[in-house]
Each structure stands twice: as C-alpha cells, then as structure tokens.
RORO-611588 format. One line per field, with one value per atom (N, C-alpha, C): residue number from 1; residue in one letter; atom name; y, z, x. Coordinates in Angstrom, 1 decimal. Each point is the difference from the previous one (the first is absolute). Example, Ala and Ser with C-alpha at 12.3 -4.5 7.8 and 13.67 -1.06 7.14 Angstrom:
RORO-611588
num: 1|1|1|2|2|2
residu: A|A|A|S|S|S
atome: N|CA|C|N|CA|C
north: -5.7|1.2|1.2|1.1|1.1|1.1
up: 7.8|0.0|0.0|-0.7|0.0|0.8
east: 13.2|-0.9|0.9|-0.4|0.9|-0.8
end
This chain:
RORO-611588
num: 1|1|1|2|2|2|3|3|3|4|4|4|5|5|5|6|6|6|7|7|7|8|8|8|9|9|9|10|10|10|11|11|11|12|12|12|13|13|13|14|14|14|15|15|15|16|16|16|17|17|17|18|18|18|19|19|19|20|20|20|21|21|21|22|22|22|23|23|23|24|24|24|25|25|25|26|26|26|27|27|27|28|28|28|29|29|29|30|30|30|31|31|31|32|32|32|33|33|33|34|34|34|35|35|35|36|36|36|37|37|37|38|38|38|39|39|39|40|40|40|41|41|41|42|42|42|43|43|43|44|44|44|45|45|45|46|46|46|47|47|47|48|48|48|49|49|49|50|50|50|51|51|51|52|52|52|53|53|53|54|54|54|55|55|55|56|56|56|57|57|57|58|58|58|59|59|59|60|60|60|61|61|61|62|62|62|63|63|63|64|64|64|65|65|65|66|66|66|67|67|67|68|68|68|69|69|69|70|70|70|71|71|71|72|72|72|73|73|73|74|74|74|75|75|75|76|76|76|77|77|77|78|78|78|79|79|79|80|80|80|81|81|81|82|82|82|83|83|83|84|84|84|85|85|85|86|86|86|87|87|87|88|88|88|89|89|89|90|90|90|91|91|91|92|92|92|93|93|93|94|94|94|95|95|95|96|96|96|97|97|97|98|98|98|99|99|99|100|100|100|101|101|101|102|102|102|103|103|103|104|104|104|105|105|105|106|106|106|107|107|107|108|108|108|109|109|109|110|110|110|111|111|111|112|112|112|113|113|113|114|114|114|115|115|115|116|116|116|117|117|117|118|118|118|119|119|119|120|120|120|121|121|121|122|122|122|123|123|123
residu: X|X|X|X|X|X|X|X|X|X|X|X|X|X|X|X|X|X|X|X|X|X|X|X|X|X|X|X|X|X|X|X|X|X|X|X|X|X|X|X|X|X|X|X|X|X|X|X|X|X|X|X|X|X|X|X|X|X|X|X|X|X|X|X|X|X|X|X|X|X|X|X|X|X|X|X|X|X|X|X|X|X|X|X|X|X|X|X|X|X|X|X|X|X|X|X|X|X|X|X|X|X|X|X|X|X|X|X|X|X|X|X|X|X|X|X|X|X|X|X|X|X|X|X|X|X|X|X|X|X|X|X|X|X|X|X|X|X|X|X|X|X|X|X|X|X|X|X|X|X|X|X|X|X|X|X|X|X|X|X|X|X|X|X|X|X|X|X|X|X|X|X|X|X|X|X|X|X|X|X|X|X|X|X|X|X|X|X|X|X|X|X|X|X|X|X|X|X|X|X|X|X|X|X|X|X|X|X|X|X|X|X|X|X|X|X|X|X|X|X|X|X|X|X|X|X|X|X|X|X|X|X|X|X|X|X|X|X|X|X|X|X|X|X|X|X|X|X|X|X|X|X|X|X|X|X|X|X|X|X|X|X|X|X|X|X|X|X|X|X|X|X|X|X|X|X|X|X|X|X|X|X|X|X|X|X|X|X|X|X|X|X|X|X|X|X|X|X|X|X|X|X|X|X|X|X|X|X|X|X|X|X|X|X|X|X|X|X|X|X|X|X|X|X|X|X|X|X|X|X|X|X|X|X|X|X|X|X|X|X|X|X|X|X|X|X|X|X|X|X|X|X|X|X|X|X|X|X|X|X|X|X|X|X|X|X|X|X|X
atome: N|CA|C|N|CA|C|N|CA|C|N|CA|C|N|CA|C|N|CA|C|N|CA|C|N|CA|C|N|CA|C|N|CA|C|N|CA|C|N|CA|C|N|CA|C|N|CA|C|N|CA|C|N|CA|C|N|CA|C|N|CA|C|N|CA|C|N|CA|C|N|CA|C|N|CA|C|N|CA|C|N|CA|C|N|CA|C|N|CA|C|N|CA|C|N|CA|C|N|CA|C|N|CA|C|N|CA|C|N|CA|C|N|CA|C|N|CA|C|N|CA|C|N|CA|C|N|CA|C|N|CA|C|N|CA|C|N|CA|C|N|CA|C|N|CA|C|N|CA|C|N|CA|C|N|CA|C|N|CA|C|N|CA|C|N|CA|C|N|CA|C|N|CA|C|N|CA|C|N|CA|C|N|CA|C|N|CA|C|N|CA|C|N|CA|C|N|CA|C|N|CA|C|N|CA|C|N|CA|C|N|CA|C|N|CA|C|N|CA|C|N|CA|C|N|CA|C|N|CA|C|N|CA|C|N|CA|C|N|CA|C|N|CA|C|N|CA|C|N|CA|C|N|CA|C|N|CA|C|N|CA|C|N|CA|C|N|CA|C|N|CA|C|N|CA|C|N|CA|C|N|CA|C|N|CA|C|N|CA|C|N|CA|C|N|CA|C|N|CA|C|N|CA|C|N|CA|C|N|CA|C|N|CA|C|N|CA|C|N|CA|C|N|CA|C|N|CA|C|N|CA|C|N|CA|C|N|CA|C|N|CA|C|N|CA|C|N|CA|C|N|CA|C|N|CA|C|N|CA|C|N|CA|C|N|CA|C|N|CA|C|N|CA|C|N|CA|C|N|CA|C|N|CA|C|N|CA|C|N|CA|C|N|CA|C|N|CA|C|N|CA|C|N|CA|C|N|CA|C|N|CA|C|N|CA|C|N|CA|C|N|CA|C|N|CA|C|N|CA|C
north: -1.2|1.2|1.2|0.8|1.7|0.7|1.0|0.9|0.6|0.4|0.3|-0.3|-1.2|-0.7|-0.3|0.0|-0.3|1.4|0.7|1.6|0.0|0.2|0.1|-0.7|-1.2|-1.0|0.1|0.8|0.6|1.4|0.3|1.6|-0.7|-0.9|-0.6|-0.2|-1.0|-0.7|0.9|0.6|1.7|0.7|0.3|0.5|-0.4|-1.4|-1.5|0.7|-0.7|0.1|1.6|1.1|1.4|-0.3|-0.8|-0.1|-1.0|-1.1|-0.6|0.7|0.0|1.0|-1.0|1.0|-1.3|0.0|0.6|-0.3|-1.5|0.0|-1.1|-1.4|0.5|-1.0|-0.6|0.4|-0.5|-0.6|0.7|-1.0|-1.3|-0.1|-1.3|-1.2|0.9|-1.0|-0.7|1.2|-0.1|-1.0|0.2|-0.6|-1.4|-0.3|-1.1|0.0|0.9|0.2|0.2|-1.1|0.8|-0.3|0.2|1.1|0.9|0.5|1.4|1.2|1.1|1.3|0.2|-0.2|0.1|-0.3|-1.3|-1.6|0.7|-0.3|0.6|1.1|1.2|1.0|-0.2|0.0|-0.9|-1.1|-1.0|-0.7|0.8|0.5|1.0|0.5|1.1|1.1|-1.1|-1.2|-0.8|-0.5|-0.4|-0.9|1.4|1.5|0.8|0.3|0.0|0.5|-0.9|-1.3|-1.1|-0.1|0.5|-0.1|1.2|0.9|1.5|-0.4|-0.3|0.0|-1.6|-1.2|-0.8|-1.0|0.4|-1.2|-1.4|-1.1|-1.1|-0.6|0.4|-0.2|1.2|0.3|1.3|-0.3|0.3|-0.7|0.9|0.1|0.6|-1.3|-0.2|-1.3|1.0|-1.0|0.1|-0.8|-0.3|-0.7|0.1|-1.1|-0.1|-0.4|0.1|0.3|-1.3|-0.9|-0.9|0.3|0.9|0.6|-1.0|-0.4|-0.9|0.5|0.3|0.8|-0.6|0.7|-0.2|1.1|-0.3|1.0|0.6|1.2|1.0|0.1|0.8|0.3|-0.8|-0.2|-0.9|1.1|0.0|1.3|-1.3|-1.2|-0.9|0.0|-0.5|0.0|-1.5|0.7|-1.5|-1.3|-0.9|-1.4|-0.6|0.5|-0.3|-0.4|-1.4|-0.6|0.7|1.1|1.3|0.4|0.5|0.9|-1.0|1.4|-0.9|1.1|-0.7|-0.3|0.5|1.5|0.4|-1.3|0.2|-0.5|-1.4|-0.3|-0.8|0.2|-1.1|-0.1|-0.6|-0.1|-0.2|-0.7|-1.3|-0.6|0.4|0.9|0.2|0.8|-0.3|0.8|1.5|0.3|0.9|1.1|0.1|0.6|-0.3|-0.1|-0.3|1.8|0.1|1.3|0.9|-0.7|0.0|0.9|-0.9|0.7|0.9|0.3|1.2|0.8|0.2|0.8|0.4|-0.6|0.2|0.7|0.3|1.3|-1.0|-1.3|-0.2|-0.3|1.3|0.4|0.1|0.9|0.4|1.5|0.4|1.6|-0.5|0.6|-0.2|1.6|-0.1|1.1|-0.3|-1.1|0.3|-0.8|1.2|-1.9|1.1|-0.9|0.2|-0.6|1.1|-0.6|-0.7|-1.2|-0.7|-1.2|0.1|-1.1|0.6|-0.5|0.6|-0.6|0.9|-0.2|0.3|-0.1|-0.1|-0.1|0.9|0.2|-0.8|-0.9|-0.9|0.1|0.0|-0.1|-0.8|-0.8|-1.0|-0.1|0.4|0.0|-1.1
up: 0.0|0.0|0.0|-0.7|0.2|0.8|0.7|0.9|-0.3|-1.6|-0.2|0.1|-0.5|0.7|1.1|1.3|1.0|0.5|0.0|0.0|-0.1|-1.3|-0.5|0.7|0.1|1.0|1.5|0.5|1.0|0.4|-1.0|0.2|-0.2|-0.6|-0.3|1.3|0.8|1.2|0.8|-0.2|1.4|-0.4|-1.1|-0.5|0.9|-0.6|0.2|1.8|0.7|1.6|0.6|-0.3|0.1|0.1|-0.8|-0.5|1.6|0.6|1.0|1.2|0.6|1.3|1.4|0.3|1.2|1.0|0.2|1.5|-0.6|-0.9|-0.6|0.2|-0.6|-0.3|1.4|1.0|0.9|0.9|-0.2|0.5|-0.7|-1.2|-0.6|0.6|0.0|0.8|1.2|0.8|1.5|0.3|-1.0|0.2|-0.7|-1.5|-1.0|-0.2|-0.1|-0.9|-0.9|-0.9|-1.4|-0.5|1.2|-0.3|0.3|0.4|1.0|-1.7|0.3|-1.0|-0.5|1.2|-0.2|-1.0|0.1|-0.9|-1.5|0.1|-1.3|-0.8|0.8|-1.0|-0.1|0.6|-0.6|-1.4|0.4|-1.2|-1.1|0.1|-1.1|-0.6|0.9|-0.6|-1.0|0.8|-0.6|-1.2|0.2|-1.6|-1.2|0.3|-0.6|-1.0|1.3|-0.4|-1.1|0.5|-0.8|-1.4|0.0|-1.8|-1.0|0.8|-0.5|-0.2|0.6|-0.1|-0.7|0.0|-1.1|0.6|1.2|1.1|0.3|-0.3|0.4|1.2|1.1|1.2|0.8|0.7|1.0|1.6|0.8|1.3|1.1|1.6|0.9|1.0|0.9|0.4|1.5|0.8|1.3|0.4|1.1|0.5|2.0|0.1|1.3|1.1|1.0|1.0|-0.1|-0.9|0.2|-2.3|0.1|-1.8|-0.7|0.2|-1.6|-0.3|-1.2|-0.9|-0.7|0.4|-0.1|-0.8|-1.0|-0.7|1.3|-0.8|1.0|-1.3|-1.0|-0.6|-1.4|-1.2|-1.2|-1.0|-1.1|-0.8|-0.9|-0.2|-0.7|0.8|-0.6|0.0|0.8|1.2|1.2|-0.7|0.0|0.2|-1.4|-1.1|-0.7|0.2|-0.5|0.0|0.6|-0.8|0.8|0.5|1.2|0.9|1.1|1.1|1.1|1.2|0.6|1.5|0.6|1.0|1.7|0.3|0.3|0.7|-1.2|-0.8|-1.1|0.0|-0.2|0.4|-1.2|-1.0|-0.9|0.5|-0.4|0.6|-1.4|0.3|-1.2|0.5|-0.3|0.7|-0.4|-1.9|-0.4|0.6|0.9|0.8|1.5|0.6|1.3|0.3|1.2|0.6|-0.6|0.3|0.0|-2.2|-0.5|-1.4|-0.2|0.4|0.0|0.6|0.9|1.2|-1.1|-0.8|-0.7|-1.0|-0.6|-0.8|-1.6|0.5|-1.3|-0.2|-0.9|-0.5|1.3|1.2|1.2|-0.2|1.1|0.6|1.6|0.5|1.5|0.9|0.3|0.8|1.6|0.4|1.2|1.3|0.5|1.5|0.5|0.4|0.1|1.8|1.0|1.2|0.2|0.6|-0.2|-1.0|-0.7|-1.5|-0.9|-0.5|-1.3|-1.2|-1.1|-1.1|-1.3|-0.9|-2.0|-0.6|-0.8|-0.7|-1.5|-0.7|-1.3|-0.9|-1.4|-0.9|-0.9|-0.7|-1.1|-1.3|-0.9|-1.5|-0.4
east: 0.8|-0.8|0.9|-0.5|0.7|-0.7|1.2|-0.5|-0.9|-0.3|-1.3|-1.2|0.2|-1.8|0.2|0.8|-0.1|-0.5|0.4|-0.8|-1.1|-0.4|-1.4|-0.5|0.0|-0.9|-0.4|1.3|0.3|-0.9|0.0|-1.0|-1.3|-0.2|-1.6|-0.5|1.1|-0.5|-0.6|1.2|-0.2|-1.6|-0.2|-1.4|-1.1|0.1|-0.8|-0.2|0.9|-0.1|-0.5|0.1|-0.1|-2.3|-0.1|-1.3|-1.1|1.3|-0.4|-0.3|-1.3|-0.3|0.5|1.5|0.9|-1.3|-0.6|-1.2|-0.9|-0.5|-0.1|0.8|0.9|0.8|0.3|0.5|0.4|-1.4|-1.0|-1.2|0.0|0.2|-0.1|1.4|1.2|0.4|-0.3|-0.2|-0.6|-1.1|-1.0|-1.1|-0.1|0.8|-0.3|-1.1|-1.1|-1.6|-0.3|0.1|-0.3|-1.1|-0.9|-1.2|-0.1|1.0|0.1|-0.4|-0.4|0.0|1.3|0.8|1.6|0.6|-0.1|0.2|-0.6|-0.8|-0.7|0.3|0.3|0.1|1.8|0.6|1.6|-0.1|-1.3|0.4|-0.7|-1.2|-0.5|1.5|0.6|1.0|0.9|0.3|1.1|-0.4|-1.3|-0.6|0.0|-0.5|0.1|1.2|1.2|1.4|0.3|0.1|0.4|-0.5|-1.5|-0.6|0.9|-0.1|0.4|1.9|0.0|2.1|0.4|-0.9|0.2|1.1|-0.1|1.2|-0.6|1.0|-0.7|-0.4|0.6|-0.4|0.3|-1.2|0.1|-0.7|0.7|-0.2|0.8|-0.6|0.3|0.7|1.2|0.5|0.6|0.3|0.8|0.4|0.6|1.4|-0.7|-0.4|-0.3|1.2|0.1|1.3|1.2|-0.3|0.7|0.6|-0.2|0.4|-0.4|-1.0|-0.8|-1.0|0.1|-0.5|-1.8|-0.7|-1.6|-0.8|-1.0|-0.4|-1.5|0.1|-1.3|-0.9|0.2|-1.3|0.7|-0.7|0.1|-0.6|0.2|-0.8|-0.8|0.0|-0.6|-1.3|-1.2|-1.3|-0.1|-0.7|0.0|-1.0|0.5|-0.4|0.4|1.2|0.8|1.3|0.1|1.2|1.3|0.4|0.8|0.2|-1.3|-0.3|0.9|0.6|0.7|-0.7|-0.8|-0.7|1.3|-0.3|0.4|0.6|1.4|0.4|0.9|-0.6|0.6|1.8|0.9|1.3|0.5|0.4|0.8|1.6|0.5|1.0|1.0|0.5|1.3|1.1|0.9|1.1|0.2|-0.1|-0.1|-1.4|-0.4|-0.9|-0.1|1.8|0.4|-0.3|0.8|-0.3|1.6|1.0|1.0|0.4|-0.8|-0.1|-0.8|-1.2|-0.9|1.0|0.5|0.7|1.0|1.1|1.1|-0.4|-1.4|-0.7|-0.1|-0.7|0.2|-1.8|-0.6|-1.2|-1.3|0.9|-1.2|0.0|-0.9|-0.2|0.1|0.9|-0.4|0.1|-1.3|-0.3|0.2|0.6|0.4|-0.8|-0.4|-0.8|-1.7|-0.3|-1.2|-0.1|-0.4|0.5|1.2|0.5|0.7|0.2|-1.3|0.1|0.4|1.2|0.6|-1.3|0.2|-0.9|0.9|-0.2|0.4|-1.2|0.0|-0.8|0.8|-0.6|1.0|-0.9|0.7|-0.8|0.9|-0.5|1.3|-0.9|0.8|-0.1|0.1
end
C-alpha cells in the first residue's frame, strides 16, 4: 500500500467516526442492547455510510479488559449471513489487539472510562 491510500483511507475513517455519537456508543458497550435506540441509530448511520462510500465491510469493534477484540455495532442488515451480533468474536490473529494497536487500518480514539475502545474499519 502507499502512503497515499493509506491516507485517504485514513481521512475516510476519521469522517466515518466524527459521525458516531460517543454518548451512544459507549451505552452500547455498556449495555450490549441492540435494541437499545442507541444500537440502532449507530447501525442506521453505519448501513448509510457504507452504501454511500462503497466499503465492503463497515463496523464499530472493542477490546474487552483481557484485549480480545469483539464487534459492537455491524453496518450489515441483521439476520444475514454477514451480520456479526454485540459481542461476536472472530478467531484470527490478523485482528489481535496487538495489530490493530500497531495502526494497521484502525481509528483509536482512546478509553472510554476504564475500557479501552477502537473504532475499526477493514476494506
């Protein structure tokens, strides 16, 4: 990859996240409800972003106290093959904590209380 499209992609993400409302967001961790309003208007925003910018997978994820990595919100349309369910854990190394952390295709905005959080998005 060139620093160029790593850029561009980079300013995308940042867009992308600017759009998520953190009081939200952090309820949905907090709570895991996704039926919460919360829940909802996150995956709305996300299914929106996603049509409009032509990305193949778009999704909100965090890293619970023992740093394994769990999706929060899905921009796919629930009860399709795709969609990954609060709390859903993917066993792959290339989505350890340790490689998100090393900046390879996150946004991290930092901690939320004492739970760190990452906002990820993978092309």
């Amino acid at each position: 990859m060139t620093n160029t499209f790593i850029k561009q992609n980079e300013t995308l993400l940042r867009s992308i996240a600017v759009g998520i409302n953190l009081d939200e967001f952090r309820e949905v961790i907090a709570t895991g409800d996704m039926e919460s309003s919360a829940y909802k208007n996150i995956h709305e925003y996300l299914a929106k972003v996603k049509e409009a910018s032509d990305v193949k997978f778009l999704y909100t994820s965090s890293y619970d106290n023992s740093d394994e990595y769990f999706y929060v919100v899905d921009s796919e349309p629930m009860g399709i093959d795709d969609f990954c369910e609060y709390g859903y854990r993917e066993n792959s190394e290339a989505l350890s904590y340790e490689t998100i952390v090393a900046g390879n295709a996150a946004v991290s905005d930092g901690s939320i209380g004492k739970n760190r959080f990452y906002r990820s998005w993978y092309f």
